[in-house]
C-alpha positions in Angstrom: 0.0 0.0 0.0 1.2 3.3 -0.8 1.8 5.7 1.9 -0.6 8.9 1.7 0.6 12.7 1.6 -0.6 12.9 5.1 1.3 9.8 6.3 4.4 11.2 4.7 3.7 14.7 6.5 2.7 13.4 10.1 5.7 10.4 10.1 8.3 13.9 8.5 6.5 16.1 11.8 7.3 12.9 13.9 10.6 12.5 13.1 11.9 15.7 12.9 10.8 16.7 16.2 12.0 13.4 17.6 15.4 14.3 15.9 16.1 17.7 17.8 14.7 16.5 20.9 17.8 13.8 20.4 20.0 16.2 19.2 19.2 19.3 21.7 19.6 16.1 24.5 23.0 14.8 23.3 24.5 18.7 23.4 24.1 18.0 27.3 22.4 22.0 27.7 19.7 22.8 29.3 18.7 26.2 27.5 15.2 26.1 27.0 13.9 25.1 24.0 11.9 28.5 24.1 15.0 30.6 23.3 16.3 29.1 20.5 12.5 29.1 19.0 12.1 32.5 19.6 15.4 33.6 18.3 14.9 31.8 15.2 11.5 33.2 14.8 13.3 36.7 15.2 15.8 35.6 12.6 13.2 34.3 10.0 10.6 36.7 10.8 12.3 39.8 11.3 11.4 42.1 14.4 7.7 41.8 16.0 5.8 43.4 18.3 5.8 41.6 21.7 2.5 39.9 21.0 3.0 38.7 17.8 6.1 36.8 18.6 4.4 35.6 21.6 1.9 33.9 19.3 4.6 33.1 16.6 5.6 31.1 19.4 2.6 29.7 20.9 3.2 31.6 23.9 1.2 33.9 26.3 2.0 37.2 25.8 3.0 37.6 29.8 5.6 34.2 29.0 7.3 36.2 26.2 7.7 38.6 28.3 9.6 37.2 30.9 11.4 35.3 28.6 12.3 38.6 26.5 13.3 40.0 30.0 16.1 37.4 30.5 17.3 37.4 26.2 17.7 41.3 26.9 19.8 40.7 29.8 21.8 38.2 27.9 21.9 40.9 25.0 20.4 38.3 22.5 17.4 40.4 21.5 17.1 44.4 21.9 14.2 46.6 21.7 13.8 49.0 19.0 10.9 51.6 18.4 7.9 50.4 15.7 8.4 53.8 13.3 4.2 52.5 12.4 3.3 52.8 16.3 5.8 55.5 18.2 3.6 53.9 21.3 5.3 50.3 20.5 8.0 48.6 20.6 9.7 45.7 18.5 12.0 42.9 19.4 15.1 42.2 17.5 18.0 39.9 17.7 21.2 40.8 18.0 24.1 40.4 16.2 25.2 38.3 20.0 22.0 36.5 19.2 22.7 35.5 15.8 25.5 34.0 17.0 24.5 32.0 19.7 22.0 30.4 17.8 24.0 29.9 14.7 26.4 27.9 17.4 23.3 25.7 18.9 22.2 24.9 15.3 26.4 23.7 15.0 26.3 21.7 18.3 22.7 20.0 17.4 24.1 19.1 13.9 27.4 17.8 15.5 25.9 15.8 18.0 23.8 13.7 15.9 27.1 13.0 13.8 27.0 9.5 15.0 23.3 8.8 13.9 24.0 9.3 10.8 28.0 8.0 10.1 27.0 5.5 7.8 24.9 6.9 5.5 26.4 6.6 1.7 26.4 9.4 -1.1 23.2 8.4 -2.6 21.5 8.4 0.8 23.2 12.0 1.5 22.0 13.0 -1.9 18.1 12.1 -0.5 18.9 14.3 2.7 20.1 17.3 0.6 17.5 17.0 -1.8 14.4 16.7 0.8 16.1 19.4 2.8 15.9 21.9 -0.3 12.1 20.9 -0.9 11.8 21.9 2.9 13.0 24.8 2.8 11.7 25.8 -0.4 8.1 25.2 0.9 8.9 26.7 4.3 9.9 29.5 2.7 7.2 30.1 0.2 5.1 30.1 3.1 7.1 32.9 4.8 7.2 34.5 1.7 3.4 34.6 1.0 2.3 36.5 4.2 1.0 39.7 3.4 1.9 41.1 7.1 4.4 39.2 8.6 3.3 41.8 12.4 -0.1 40.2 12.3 0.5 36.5 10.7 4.0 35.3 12.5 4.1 31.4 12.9 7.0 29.3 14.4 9.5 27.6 12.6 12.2 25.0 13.4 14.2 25.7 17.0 
């Protein structure tokens, strides 16, 4: 029988969660999960308003706050004034930020190293090529939002 769409989808969802949870477990830290998905949010999504990256996030608005709170004092996000809303404020990342998740991303691909040693070309071919697809449709949808302030959804921490 061949698998449906949907299968596909819900055993790719399955597994690729499954595969950071490993990965983010094998680094041995213990920085929530929640500050490397809201960084990469910031990263993808450019700056938002507090309440829109709280529900890019899934969050409570009060729970991005306090988690902003503690990314400001670690200098991994500033605040910057909304030119639309001189009342507002947006989050950014900083360049600090950037960083530190451009490392985590490093140490969750280096620690699943040994998962995947024996994988030949052909099967490293299959990787790269579902990885493009991925991020092709990922970013289409990105892409496709007419305001990003109103619309921001989370994306791979």
């Amino acid at each position: 029988m061949t698998p449906q769409p949907t299968d596909i989808l819900e055993s790719l969802l399955t597994s690729t969660h499954r595969l950071t949870r490993i990965a983010a477990q094998e680094t041995g830290r213990t920085t929530s999960p929640a500050v490397w998905r809201t960084l990469s949010i910031l990263t993808t999504d450019g700056e938002l308003r507090v309440g829109d990256l709280a529900r890019a996030s899934r969050v409570s608005q009060p729970t991005m706050t306090k988690l902003l709170r503690g990314l400001a004092e670690d200098e991994l996000v500033k605040r910057i004034a909304d030119t639309d809303d001189s009342r507002a404020w947006l989050i950014a990342i900083t360049d600090k930020g950037t960083a530190a998740l451009v490392e985590w991303r490093g140490q969750l691909a280096d620690s699943l190293g040994g998962l995947f040693a024996d994988l030949d070309d052909d099967e490293w071919a299959v990787l790269e090529h579902a990885t493009r697809l991925l991020a092709s449709r990922v970013g289409h949808r990105a892409a496709g939002r007419a305001d990003v302030h109103s619309d921001a959804e989370a994306v791979f921490a």
